[in-house]
C-alpha positions as CSV (number, residue, x, y, z in Angstrom):
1,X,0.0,0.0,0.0
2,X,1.1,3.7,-1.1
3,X,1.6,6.1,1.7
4,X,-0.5,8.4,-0.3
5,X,-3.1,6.7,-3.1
6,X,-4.9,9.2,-5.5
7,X,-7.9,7.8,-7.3
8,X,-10.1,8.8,-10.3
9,X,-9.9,12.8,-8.3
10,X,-11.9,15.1,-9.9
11,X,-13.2,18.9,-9.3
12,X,-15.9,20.9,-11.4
13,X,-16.4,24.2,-10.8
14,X,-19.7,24.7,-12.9
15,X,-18.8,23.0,-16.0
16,X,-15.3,23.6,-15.6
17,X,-13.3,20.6,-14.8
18,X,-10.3,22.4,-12.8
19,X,-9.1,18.4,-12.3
20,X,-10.6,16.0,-14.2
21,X,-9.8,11.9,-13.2
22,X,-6.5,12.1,-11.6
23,X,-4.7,8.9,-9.7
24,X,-1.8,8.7,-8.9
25,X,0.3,6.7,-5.8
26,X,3.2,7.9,-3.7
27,X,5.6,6.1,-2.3
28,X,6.8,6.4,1.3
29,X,10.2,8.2,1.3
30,X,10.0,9.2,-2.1
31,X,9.5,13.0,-3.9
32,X,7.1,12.9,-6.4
33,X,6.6,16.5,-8.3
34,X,3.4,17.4,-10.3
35,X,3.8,19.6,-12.8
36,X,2.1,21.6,-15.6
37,X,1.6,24.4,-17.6
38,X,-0.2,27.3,-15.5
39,X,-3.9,26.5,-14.9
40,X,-3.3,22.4,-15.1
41,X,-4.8,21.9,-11.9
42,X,-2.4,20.9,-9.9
43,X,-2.8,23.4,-6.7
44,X,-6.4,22.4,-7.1
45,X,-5.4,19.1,-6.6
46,X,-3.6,19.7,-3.5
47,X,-6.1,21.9,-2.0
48,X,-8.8,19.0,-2.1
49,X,-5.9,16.4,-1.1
50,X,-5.1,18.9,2.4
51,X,-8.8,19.4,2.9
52,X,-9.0,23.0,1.6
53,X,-12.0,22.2,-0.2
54,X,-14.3,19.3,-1.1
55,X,-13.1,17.0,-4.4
56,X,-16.6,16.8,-6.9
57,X,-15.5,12.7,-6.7
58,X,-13.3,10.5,-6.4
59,X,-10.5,9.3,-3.2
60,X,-7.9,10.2,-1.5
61,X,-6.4,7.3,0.9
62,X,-3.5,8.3,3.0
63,X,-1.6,5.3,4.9
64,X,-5.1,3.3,4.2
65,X,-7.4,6.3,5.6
66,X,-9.9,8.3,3.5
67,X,-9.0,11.9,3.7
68,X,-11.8,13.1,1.2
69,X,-14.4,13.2,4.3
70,X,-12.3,15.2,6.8
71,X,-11.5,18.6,7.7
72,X,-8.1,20.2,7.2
73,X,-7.5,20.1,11.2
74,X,-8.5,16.5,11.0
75,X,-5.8,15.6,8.2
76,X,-2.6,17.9,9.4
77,X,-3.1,15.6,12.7
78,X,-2.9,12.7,10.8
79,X,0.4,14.0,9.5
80,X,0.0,15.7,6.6
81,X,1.7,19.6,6.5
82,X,1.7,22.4,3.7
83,X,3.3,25.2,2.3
84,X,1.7,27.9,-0.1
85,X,2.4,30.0,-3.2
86,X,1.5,33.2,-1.2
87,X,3.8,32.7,2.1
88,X,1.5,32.2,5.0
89,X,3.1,33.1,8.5
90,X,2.4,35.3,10.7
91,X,4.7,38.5,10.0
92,X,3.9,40.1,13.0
93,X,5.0,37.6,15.5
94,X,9.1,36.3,16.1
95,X,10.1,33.2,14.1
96,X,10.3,31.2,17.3
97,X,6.4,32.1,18.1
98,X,5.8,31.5,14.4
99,X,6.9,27.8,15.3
100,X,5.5,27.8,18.5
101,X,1.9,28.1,17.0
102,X,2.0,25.1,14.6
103,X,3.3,23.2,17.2
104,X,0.6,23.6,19.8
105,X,-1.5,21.2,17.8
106,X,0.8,18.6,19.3
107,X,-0.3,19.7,22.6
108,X,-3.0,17.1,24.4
109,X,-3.2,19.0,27.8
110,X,-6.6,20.5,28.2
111,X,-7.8,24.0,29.1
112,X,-8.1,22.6,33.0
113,X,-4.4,22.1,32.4
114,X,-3.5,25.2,31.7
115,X,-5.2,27.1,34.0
116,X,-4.4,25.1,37.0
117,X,-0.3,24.7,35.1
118,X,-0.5,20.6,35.7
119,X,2.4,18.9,35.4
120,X,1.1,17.2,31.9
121,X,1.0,21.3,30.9
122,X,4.7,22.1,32.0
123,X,5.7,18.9,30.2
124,X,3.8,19.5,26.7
125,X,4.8,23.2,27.0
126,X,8.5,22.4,27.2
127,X,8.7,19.6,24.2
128,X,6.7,22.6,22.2
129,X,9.8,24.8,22.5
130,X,12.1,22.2,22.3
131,X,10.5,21.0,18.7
132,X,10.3,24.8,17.8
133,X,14.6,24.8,18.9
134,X,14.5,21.2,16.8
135,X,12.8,22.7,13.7
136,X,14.7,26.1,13.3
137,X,18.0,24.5,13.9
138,X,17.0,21.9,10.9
139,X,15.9,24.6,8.4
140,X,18.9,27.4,9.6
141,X,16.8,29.9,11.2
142,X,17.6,29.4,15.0
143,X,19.8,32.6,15.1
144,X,17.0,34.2,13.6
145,X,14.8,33.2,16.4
146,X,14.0,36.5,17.9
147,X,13.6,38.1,14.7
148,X,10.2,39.0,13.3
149,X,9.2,37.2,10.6
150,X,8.2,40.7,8.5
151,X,12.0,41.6,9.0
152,X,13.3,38.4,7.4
153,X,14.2,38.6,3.7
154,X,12.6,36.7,1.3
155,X,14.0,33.7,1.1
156,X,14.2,33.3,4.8
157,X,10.6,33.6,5.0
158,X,10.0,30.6,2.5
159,X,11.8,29.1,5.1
160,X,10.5,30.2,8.2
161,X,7.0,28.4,6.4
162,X,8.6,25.4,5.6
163,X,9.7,25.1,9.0
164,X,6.3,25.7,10.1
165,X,4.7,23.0,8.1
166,X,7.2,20.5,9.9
167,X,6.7,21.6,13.0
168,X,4.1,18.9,13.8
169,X,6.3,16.5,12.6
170,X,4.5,15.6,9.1
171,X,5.1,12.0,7.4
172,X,3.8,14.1,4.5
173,X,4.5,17.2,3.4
174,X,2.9,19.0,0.5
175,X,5.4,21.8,-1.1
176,X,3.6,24.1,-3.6
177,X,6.0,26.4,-5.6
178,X,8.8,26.7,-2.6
179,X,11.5,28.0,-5.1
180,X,8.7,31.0,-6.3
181,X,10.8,34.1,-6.3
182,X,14.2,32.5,-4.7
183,X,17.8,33.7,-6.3
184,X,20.0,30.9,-7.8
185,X,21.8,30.6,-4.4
186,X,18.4,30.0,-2.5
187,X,17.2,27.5,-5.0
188,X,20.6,25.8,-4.7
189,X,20.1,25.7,-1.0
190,X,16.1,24.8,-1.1
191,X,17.5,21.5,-2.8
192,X,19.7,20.7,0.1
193,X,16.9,21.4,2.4
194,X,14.4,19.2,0.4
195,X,16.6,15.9,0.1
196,X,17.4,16.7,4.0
197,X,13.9,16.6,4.7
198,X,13.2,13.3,2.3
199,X,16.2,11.8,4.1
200,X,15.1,12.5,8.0
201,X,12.2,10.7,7.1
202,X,9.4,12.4,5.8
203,X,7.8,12.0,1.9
204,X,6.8,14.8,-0.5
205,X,5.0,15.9,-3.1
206,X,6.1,18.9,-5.0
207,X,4.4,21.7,-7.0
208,X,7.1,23.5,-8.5
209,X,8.0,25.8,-12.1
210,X,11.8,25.2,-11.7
211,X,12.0,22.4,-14.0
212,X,15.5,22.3,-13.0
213,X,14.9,21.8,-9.2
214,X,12.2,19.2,-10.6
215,X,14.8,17.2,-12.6
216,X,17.2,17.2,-10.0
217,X,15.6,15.8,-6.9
218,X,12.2,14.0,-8.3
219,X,11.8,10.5,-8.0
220,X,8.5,10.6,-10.2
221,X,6.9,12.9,-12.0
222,X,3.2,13.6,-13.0
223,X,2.7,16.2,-15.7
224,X,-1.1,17.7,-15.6
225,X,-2.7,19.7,-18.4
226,X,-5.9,21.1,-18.4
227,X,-6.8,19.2,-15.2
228,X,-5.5,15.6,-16.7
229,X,-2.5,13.3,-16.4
230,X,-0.9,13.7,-19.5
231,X,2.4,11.9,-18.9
232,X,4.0,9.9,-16.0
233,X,7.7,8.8,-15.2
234,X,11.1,9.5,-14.0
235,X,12.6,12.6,-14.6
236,X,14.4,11.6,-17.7
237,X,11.7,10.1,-19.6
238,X,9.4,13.1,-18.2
239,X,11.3,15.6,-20.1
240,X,12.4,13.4,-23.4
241,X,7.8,13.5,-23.8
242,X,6.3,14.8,-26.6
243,X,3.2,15.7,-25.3
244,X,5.0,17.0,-22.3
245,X,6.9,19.0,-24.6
246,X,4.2,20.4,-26.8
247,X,2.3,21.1,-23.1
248,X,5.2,23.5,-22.0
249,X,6.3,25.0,-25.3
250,X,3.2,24.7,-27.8
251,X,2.0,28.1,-25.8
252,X,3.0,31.2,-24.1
253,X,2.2,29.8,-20.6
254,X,4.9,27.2,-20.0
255,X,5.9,27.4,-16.3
C-alpha cells in the first residue's frame, strides 16, 4: 500500500473541470513533483488532497485512511503539512512564536491544564519549544529566532513556512511552488533542504515551475494539463515527452 493513493480525483467548478480523473500513488520516502503548464490543476489538486475544499468525486487514501471526508484540522493531525504559493506566517510575531503556533497542535493537555499549570502542561509546554529549537535548527533559522518574521528577507521567510509545516512532525509534506521568487543561491540551497527533509524521514510531493529543481531531486513525476495526467515517469523520460513537450512549449504559458 502507497503512503498516499490518489484515485479517479476530480473537481468541477460549474462546467469547468479544474481536475478531471487524476490517480496517482506515492511512495513512502519518495518525492514525487506534479507539474504543468499554469492553470493544469495541480494546486487544485492539493487543496482537495489537504482538505482545503471538497473533491466533486473521487478518493484520497492516506496510509489506508480516506481523507476526502475530513477537515483540514483533522488531516494535518494525521500528518499531513503544507506550504503555499503566497507565504502564509504570521509577519507580525518572532520566528520562534511562528513555530510555537503550529506546534501547539501537538499539545493534548486540556484548558483545566492550563489554567491550573498541571504537570502534563509544563511537560507538553517544554517539548513545544524544544521541537520549535529542533525545527529552526534543521531549516537554519535558529539565530534568527527572535527576529520577526516581517524583517526576514525573502528567502528566509519561505523558510521560516517550511519550517512551520514541519513543526508537527509531518510523514507528509505538500510543497507548492517553494523555489517562487528564490535567487539561484536560495534554489541551490532549497534542494539541500528538500533531500534533507526526504532523508530524516518524511515523503513529498512537490508543485514547483523550476524544472530544473524538478529534474534534479524527483523520483517521479506527474505532468497535468488542463486538469488531466498527461504523462508519468522519472525525470528523464518526463522531459524526453512529446506531449510534455508540446504542453510547456506549444503556448505562451509554459511554467
Amino acid at each position: 500500500m502507497a503512503l498516499l493513493e490518489v484515485r479517479n480525483l476530480s473537481k468541477y467548478f460549474g462546467g469547468l473541470a479544474a481536475v478531471n480523473d487524476v490517480s496517482f500513488d506515492l511512495e513512502e520516502g519518495q518525492i514525487l513533483s506534479l507539474i504543468g503548464p499554469n492553470g493544469a490543476g495541480k494546486t487544485t489538486t492539493f487543496n482537495m488532497i489537504s482538505g482545503s475544499f471538497p473533491a466533486t468525486n473521487g478518493s484520497v487514501k492516506f496510509n489506508g485512511i480516506e481523507l476526502l471526508d475530513k477537515k483540514a484540522d483533522t488531516i494535518t493531525y494525521f500528518g499531513i503539512g503544507r506550504t503555499f504559493q503566497i507565504t502564509a506566517v504570521f509577519f507580525d510575531l518572532s520566528v520562534f512564536e511562528n513555530i510555537l503556533i503550529a506546534a501547539h497542535s501537538l499539545q493534548k493537555s486540556t484548558i483545566a491544564d492550563a489554567l491550573l499549570i498541571t504537570k502534563r502542561y509544563k511537560r507538553e509546554e517544554a517539548a513545544i519549544r524544544e521541537r520549535a529549537r529542533e525545527v529552526l535548527e534543521f531549516v537554519d533559522l535558529w539565530d534568527s529566532r527572535d527576529a520577526t518574521a516581517s524583517s526576514l528577507p525573502y528567502g528566509k521567510q519561505r523558510l521560516l513556512e517550511i519550517a512551520i509545516a514541519l513543526a508537527n512532525k509531518p510523514k507528509l509534506l505538500l510543497l507548492d511552488e517553494p523555489a517562487a521568487g528564490l535567487n539561484p543561491e536560495e534554489t541551490r540551497m532549497l534542494i539541500e533542504l528538500i533531500r534533507k527533509i526526504r532523508d530524516s524521514g518524511v515523503t513529498i510531493l512537490l508543485i514547483e515551475h523550476n524544472m530544473g529543481l524538478v529534474m534534479n531531486i524527483s523520483d517521479h513525476i506527474v505532468v497535468l494539463d488542463h486538469g488531466e495526467i498527461i504523462a508519468r515517469g522519472l525525470p528523464q523520460q518526463i522531459s524526453q515527452d512529446p506531449k510534455v513537450i508540446e504542453a510547456y512549449l506549444g503556448r505562451g504559458d509554459a511554467e
